[in-house]
C-alpha positions in Angstrom: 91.9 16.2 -39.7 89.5 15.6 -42.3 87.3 18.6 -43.1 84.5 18.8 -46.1 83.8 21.3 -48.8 80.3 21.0 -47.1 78.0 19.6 -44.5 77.0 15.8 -45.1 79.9 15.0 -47.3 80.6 11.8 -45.7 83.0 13.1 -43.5 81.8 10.9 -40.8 81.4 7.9 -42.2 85.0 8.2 -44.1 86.6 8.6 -40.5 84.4 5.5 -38.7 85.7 3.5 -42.4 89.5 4.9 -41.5 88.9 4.3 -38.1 88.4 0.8 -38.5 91.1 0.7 -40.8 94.1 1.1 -39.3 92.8 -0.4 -36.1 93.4 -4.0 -38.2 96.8 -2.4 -38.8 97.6 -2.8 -35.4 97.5 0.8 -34.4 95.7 2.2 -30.8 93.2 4.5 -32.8 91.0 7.9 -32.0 88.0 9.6 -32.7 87.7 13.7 -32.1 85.3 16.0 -33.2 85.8 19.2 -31.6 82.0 20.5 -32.2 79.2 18.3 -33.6 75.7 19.3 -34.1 72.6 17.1 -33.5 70.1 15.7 -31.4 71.3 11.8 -32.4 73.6 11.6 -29.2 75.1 8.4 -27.5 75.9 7.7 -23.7 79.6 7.2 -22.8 80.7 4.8 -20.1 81.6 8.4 -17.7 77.9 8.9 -18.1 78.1 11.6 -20.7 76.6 12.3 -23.9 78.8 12.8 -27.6 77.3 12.8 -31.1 76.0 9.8 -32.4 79.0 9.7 -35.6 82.0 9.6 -32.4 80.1 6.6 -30.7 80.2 4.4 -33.8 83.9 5.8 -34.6 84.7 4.8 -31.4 83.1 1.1 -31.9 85.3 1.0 -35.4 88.2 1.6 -33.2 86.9 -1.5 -30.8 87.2 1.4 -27.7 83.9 2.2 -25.5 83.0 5.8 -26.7 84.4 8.6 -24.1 83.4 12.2 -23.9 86.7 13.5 -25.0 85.7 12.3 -28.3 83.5 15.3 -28.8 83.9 17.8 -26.0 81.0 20.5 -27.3 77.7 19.3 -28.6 75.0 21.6 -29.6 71.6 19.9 -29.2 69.0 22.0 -31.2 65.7 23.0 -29.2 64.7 25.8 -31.5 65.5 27.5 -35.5 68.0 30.2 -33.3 68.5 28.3 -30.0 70.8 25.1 -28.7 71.3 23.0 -25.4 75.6 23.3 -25.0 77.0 20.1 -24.1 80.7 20.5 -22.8 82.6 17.3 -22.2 79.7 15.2 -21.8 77.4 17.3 -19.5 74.8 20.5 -20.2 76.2 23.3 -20.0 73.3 25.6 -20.6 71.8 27.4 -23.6 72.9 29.3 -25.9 71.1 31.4 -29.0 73.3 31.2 -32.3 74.8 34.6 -32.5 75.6 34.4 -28.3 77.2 30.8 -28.8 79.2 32.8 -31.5 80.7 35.0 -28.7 81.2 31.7 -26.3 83.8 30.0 -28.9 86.6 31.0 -27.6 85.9 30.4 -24.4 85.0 26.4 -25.1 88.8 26.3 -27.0 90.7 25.4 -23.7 88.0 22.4 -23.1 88.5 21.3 -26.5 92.1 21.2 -26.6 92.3 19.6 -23.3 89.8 17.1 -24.8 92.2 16.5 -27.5 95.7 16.0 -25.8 93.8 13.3 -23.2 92.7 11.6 -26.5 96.1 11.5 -28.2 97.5 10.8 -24.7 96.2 7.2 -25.0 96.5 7.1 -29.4 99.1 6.7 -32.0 96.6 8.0 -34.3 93.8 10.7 -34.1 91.5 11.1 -36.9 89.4 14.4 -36.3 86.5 15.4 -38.4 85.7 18.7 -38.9 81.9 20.1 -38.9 80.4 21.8 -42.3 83.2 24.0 -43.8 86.0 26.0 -43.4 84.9 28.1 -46.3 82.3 29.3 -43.9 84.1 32.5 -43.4 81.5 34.4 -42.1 82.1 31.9 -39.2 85.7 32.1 -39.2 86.3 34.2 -36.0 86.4 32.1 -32.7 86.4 29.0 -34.9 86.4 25.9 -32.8 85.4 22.9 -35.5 87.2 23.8 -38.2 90.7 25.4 -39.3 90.7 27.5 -35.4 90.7 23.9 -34.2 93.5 22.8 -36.6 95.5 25.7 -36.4 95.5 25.6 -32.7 96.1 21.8 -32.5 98.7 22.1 -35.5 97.2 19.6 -37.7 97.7 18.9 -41.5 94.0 18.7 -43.4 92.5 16.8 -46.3 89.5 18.5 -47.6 86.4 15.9 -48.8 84.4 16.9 -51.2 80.9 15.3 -52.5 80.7 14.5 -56.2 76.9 13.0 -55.9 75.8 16.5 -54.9 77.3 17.8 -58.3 79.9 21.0 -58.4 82.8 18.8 -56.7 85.5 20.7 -58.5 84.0 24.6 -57.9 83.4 23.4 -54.0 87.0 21.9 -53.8 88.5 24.9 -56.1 86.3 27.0 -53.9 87.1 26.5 -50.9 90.6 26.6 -51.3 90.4 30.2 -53.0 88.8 31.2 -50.1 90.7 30.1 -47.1 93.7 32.7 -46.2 97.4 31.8 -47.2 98.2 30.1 -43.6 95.0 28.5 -44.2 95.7 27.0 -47.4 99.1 25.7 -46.1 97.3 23.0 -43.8 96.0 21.2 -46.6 98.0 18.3 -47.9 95.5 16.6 -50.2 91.7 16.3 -50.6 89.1 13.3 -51.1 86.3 13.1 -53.6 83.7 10.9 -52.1 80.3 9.1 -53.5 81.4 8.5 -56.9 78.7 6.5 -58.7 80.2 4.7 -62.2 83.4 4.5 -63.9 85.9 6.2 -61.6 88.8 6.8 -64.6 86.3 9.4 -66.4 86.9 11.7 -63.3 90.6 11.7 -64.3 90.4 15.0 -65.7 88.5 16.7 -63.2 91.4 15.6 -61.0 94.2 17.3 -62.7 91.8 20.0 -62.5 91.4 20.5 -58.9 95.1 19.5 -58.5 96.3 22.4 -61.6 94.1 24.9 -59.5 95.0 24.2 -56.1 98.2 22.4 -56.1 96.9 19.4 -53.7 97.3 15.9 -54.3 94.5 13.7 -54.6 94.2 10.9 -51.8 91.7 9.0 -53.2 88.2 8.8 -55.5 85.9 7.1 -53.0 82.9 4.9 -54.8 79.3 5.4 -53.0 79.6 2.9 -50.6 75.7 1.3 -50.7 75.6 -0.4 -47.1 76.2 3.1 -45.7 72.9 3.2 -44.7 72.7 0.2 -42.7 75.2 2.5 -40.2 73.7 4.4 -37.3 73.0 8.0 -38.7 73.7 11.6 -37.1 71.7 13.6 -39.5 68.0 14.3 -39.4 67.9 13.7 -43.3 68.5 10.1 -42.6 65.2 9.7 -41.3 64.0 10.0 -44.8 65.4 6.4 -45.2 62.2 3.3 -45.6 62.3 -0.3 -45.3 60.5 -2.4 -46.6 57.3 -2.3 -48.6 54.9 -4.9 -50.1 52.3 -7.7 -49.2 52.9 -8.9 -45.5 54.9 -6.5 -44.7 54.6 -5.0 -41.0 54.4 -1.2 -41.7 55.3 1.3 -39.0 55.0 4.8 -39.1 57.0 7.5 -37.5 56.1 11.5 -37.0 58.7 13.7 -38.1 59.2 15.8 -35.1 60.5 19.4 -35.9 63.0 18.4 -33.0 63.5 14.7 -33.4 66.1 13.2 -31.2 67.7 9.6 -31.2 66.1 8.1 -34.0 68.6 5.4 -35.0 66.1 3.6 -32.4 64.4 2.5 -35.5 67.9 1.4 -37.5 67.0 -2.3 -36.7 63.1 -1.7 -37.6 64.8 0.1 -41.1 67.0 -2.9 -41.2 63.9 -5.8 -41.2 63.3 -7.2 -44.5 59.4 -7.9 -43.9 59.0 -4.0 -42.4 58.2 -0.8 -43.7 59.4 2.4 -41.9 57.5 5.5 -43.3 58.9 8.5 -41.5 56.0 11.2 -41.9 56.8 14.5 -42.9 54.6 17.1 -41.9 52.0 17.9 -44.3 51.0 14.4 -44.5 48.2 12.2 -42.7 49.3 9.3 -40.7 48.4 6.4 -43.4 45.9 4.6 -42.1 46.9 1.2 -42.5 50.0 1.6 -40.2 50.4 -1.5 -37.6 52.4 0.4 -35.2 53.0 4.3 -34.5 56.0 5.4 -33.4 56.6 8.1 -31.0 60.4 8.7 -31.3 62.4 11.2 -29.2 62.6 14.5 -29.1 64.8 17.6 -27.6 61.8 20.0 -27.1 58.8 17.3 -26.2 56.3 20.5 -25.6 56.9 22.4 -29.0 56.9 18.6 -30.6 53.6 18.0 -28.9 52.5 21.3 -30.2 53.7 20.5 -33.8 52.0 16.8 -33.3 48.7 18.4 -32.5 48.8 21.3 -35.4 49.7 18.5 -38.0 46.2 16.6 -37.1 48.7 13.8 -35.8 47.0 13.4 -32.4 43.6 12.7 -34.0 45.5 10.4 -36.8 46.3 8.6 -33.5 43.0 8.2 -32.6 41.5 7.0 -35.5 44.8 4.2 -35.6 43.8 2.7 -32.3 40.1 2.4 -32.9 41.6 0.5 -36.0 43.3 -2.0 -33.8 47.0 -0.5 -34.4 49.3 -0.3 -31.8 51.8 2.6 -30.5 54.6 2.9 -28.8 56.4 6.1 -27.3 60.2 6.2 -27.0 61.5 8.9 -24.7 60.2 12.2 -25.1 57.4 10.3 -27.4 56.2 8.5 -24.2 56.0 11.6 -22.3 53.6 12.8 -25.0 51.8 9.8 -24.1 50.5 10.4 -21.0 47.8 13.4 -19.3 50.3 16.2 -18.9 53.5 17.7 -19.4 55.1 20.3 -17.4 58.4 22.1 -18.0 58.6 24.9 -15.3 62.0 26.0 -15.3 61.9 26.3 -19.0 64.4 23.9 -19.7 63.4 23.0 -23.4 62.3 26.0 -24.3 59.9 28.7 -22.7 58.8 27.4 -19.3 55.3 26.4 -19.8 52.6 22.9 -19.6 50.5 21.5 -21.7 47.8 18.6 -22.1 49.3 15.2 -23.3 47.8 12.9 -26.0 45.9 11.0 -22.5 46.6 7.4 -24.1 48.3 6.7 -20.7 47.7 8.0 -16.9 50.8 9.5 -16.8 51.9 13.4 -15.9 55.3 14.3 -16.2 57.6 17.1 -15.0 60.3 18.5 -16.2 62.7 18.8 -13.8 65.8 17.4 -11.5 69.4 16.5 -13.4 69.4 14.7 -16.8 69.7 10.9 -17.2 72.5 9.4 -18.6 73.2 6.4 -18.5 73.9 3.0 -20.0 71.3 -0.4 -18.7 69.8 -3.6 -19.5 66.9 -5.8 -18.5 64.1 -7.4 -19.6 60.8 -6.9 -20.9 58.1 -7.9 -18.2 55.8 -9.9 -20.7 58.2 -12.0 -22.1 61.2 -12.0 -21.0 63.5 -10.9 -23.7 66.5 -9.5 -22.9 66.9 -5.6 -23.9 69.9 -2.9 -23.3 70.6 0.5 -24.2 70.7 3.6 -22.9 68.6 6.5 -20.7 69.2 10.3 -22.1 66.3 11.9 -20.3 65.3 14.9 -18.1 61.7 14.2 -16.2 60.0 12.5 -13.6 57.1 10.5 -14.9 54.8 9.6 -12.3 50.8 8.3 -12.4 49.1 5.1 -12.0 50.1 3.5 -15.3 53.3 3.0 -13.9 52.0 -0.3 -12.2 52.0 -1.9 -15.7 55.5 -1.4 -16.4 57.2 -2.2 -20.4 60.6 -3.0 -18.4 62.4 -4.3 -15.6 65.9 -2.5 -15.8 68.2 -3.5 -13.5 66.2 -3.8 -10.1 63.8 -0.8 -11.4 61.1 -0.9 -13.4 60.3 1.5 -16.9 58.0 2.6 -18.9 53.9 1.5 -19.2 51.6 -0.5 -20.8 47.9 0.2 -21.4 45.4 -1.9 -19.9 44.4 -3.2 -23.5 48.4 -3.8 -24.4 47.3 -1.3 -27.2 49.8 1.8 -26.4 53.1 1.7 -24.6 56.4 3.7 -23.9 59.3 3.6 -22.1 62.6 5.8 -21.6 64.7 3.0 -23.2 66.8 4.1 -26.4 68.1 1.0 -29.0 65.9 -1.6 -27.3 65.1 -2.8 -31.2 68.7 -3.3 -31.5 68.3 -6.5 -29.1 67.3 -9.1 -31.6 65.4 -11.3 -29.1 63.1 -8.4 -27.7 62.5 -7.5 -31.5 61.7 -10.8 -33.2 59.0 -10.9 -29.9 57.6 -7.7 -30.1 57.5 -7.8 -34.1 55.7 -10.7 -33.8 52.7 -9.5 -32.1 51.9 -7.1 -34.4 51.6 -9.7 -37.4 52.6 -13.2 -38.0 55.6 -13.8 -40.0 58.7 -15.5 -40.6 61.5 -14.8 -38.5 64.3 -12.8 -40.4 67.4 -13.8 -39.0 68.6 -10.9 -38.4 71.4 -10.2 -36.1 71.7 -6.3 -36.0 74.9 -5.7 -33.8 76.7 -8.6 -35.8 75.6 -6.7 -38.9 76.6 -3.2 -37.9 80.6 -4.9 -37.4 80.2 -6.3 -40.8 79.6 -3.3 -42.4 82.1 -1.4 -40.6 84.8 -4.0 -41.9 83.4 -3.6 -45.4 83.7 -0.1 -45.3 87.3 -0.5 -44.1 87.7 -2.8 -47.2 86.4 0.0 -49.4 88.6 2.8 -47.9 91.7 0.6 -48.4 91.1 -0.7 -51.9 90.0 3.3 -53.2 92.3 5.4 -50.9 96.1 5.9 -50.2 96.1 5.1 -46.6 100.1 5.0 -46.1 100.3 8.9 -47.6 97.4 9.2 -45.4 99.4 7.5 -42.3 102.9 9.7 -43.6 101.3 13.0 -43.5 100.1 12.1 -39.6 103.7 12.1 -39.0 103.5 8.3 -38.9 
């Protein structure tokens, strides 16, 4: 189990890099994250949702994701509250300090999650979530060293040397773990290591004098990371491109943003420029396309759109001749009305959408999930991806639908082509769709770029990388292999 000195260390992408790793060894390899917070989540074949971090470990390990893979997922809807996934489906909601009490009650499903996974693995590589010097969360633990103790694991601690204070977080966190504690960990990791590597020799025998671990490993920053589908919000802080010709699309920073690797292959364009807003700031007014992404609590986002001036940015964009485009809870914005009865993103309530489509939609009825592909209407292009949705959308700008999926349509289109949406998450990732659609917001020269084919190059580089910088047979020894 690999567990981090601190949240956003790298322990997920030092697991997806391991995991693809000793997968070219030969070996039937795992995923498991006991609990992962975020609103990035992926669809599993079972028709389930994990974290978005388990789904690309589980493409590293050349398996189809499965909801064992991360049996509790907390999905944030407000700064004190969380939608509980439990082995793929919701399980209700939960404020922080009640979800405190429900830990030990999730254990059993967690375990049970676990011994199905190493039922079918010779290796299981588990990340841990934030820290275990989190002691104040210690009680009822589930992602951490309760997880590890329970399952009887070894840990390696990862600490983050870009951050700064590597050796006090590593030094730290061992002082501050209890002796039975302390006894699970057989080495630690320092990771994102820009320059010369030999003039952190020192600070080694440091952490080693003080702790007594062995290091595994001095990983360098690994600069293609970000070409890899992200978990955290803070990766939406990530452009493209910039400079004459380039398409530029802009994207409102929803407090509760959801799914946003949707623009990855956007990010990924040479010729575009993503510029995620943050609120406080104008939607610039040169923008070819806006971008209504997902979001876990569509009415407080619409809220937050509307008290940010967003909605009349909007306005102004379109009378421009821009274009926009709502994905998922962003096209629900789109349309006359949104109503959430039952309160199932937050306080049961309705309010007035943005009115660029004839659309009203109710929240209600179970929650999508599921895997498709299709077509867009106008031209053809094949798309795929995945539905993660509660709400029936219903109005007459549903007879111009964006897609055909399957045998039914999705999505709409306004009469002037001008503003669109659809439930569809990762249709950008199809390369045919996206050269298309690019295309009709500006002319240009077609990239190349094949996104998917790109995403298993990277993983294999960062395999490369893991082998050259860590000791992957101590690593494979102290699995017991």
């Amino acid at each position: 189990m690999l567990q981090g000195t601190g949240s956003d260390v790298g322990k997920s992408l030092l697991v997806a890099g391991l995991c693809r790793a000793y997968t070219r060894r030969g070996l039937a390899v795992r995923p498991f994250k006991p609990q992962n917070m975020s609103n990035n989540a992926a669809v599993t074949a079972e028709g389930g949702e994990i974290g978005r971090a388990q789904a690309l470990q589980a493409r590293a390990c050349g398996v189809l994701p499965a909801v064992d893979m991360n049996p509790v997922l907390l999905k944030p809807q407000s700064e004190v509250g969380a939608q509980v996934v439990v082995q793929g489906k919701v399980w209700g909601k939960a404020k922080a300090r009640d979800y405190q009490a429900l830990k030990p009650e999730l254990l059993p499903k967690v375990l049970e999650s676990f011994h199905r996974m190493s039922g079918e693995a010779e290796l299981v590589l588990v990340e841990g979530a934030g820290s275990p010097a989190e002691v104040n969360l210690r009680e009822g633990d589930i992602a951490n060293m309760g997880f590890a103790e329970a399952a009887g694991l070894p840990v390696v601690l990862v600490g983050d040397i870009d951050r700064g204070g590597v050796i006090a977080s590593l030094v730290g966190t061992w002082i501050l773990l209890p002796p039975a504690e302390r006894a699970r960990l057989v080495g630690y990791i320092v990771n994102k290591f820009r320059g010369d590597v030999s003039l952190f020799d020192s600070g080694l025998e440091v952490i080693t004098r003080e702790t007594g671990l062995e290091s595994l490993g001095v990983v360098p920053w690994f600069a293609e990371a970000g070409r890899l589908p992200a978990e955290d919000a803070v990766a939406v802080q990530r452009g493209g491109a910039s400079g004459p010709g380039a398409i530029k699309v802009t994207v409102p920073v929803l407090s509760r943003i959801a799914n946003f690797d949707d623009l990855d292959p956007l990010i990924a364009e040479p010729d575009v420029a993503v510029d995620f807003v943050a609120p406080g700031r104008a939607l610039p007014g040169d923008a070819d396309l806006v971008v209504l992404p997902g979001s876990k609590a569509t009415l407080a986002d619409l809220a937050v759109l509307r008290r940010e001036g967003w909605d009349l940015d909007l306005t102004a964009h379109l009378r421009r001749g821009g274009q926009v485009l709502g994905l998922c809870g962003g096209y629900q914005m789109l349309g006359r009305r949104i109503r959430d009865p039952e309160g199932i993103e937050g306080p049961p309530g309705e309010a007035e959408g943005l009115g660029l489509l004839d659309l009203e939609t109710e929240l209600a009825g179970d929650k999508t999930l599921i895997e498709v592909e299709g077509v867009e209407i106008a031209s053809g292009a094949a798309v795929r991806g995945y539905e993660m949705h509660i709400g029936i959308t219903r109005g007459p700008a549903l007879a111009r639908p964006l897609l055909r999926l399957g045998n039914q349509d999705d999505g709409a289109v306004s009469a002037d082509g001008k503003v669109a949406g659809c439930y569809l998450h990762g249709l950008f990732a199809a390369d045919g769709f996206r050269r298309v659609f690019l295309a009709r917001l500006k002319a240009r020269a077609e990239s190349g770029l094949a996104y998917e084919a790109g995403i298993e190059r990277v993983l294999d580089k960062l395999a490369d990388h893991l082998e050259e910088n860590l000791d992957l047979e101590a690593l494979l020894k102290i699995s017991g292999r």
